[in-house]
C-alpha positions as CSV (number, residue, x, y, z in Angstrom):
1,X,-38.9,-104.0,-24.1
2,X,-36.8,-101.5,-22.4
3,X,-34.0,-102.1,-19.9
4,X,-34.7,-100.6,-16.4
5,X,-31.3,-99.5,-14.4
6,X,-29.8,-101.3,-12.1
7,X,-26.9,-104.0,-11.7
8,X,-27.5,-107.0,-13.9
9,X,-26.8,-110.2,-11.0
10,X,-26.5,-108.0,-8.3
11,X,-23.5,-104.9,-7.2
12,X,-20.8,-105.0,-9.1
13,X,-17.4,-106.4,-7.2
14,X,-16.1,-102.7,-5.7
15,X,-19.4,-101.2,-4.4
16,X,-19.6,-105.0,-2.8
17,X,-16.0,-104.3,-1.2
18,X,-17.1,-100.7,-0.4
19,X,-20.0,-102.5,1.4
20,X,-18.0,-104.2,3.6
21,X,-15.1,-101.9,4.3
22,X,-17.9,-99.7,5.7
23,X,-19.4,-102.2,7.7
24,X,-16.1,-103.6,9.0
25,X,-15.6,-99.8,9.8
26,X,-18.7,-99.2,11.5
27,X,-17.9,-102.4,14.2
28,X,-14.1,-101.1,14.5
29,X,-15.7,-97.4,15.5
30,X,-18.5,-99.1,18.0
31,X,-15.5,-101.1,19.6
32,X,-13.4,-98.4,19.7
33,X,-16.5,-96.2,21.2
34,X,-17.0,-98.3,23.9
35,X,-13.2,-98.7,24.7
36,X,-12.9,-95.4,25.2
37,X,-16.3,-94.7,27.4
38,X,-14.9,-97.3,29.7
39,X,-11.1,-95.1,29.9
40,X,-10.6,-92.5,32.2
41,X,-8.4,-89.1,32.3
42,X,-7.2,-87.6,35.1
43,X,-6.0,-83.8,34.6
44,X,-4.5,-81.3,37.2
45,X,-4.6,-77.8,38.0
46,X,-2.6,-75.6,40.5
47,X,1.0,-77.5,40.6
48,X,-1.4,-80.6,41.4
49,X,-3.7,-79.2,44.3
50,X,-6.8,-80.1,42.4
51,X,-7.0,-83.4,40.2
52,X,-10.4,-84.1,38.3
53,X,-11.1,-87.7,36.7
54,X,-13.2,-87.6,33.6
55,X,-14.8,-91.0,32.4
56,X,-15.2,-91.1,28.5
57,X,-19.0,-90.8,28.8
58,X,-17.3,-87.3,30.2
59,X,-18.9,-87.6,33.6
60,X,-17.2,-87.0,36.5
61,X,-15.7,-90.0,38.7
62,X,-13.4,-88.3,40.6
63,X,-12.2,-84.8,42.6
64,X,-9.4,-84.9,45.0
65,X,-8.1,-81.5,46.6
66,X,-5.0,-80.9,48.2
67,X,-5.9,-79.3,52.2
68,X,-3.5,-76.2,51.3
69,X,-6.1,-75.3,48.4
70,X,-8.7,-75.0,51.0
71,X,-9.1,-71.5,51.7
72,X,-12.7,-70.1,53.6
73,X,-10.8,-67.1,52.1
74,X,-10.3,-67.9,48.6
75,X,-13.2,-69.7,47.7
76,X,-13.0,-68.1,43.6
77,X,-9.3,-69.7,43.1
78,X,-10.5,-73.3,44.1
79,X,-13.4,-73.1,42.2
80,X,-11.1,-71.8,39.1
81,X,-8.4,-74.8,40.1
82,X,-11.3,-77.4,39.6
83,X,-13.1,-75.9,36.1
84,X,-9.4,-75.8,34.7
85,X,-8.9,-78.9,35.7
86,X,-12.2,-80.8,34.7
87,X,-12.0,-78.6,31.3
88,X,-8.5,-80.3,30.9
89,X,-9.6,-83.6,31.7
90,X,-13.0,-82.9,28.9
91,X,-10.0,-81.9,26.1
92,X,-7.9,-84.9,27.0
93,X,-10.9,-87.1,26.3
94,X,-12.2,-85.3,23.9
95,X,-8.5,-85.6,22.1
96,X,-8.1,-89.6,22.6
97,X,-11.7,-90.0,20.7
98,X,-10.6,-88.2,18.0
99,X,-7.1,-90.2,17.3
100,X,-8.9,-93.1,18.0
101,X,-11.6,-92.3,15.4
102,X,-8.7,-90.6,13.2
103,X,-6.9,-94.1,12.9
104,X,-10.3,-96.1,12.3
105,X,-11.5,-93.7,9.2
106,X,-8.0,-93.5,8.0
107,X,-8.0,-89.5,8.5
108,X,-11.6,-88.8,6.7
109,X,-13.1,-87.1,9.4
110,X,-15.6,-90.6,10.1
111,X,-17.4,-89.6,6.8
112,X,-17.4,-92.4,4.0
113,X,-15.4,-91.6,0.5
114,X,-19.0,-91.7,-0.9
C-alpha cells in the first residue's frame, strides 16, 4: 500500500515552533492594538492657536482654539489651522502604530516569513 503525505506523528519540531511564534505574535499585535486605540495625540497648528486630539481609533476627542484665531474675517485660515492640525495628529498616530507593529513583526511588514 502506498504512503499518503503528510507528517508521520504529527508537525515536525520547527513548523510546531513556527506555530507558536505566530500565535504568540498575533496576542502581542492584539495587545499592542488595543494599547494604542486607548493613546491619544495631540498636534498643533499656527504657533499653537489650534490644537486637535486624535484617539487611536482616529476619532476626534478634542479641539481647543486660541480667541486670537477667531476671525468673522478669516474664516478659510482657521479652518486650514484645524485640517493641518487634525492631519498632523492622523500621521502621528498613524506613525506610533506602525513602530509599534514594526517592533512586534521584527521589521516584516506584519506578514509571516511563510
Amino acid at each position: 500500500m502506498a504512503k499518503r503525505g503528510g507528517f508521520p506523528g504529527g508537525m515536525p519540531g520547527n513548523m510546531n515552533n513556527l506555530m507558536k511564534q505566530a500565535q504568540k505574535m498575533q496576542r502581542q499585535m492584539e495587545e499592542a492594538q488595543k494599547a494604542l486605540e486607548e493613546q491619544e495625540i495631540t498636534a498643533a497648528a499656527g504657533g499653537g492657536a489650534v490644537e486637535v486630539t486624535v484617539s487611536g481609533k482616529h476619532e476626534i476627542t478634542k479641539v481647543k482654539l486660541s480667541e486670537e484665531v477667531v476671525d468673522p474675517d478669516d474664516i478659510e485660515m482657521l479652518e486650514d489651522l484645524i485640517m493641518a492640525a487634525t492631519n498632523e495628529a492622523l500621521r502621528q498616530i498613524d506613525e506610533a502604530s506602525q513602530k509599534s507593529m514594526s517592533q512586534i513583526t521584527g521589521g516584516l511588514g506584519g506578514g509571516l516569513p511563510f
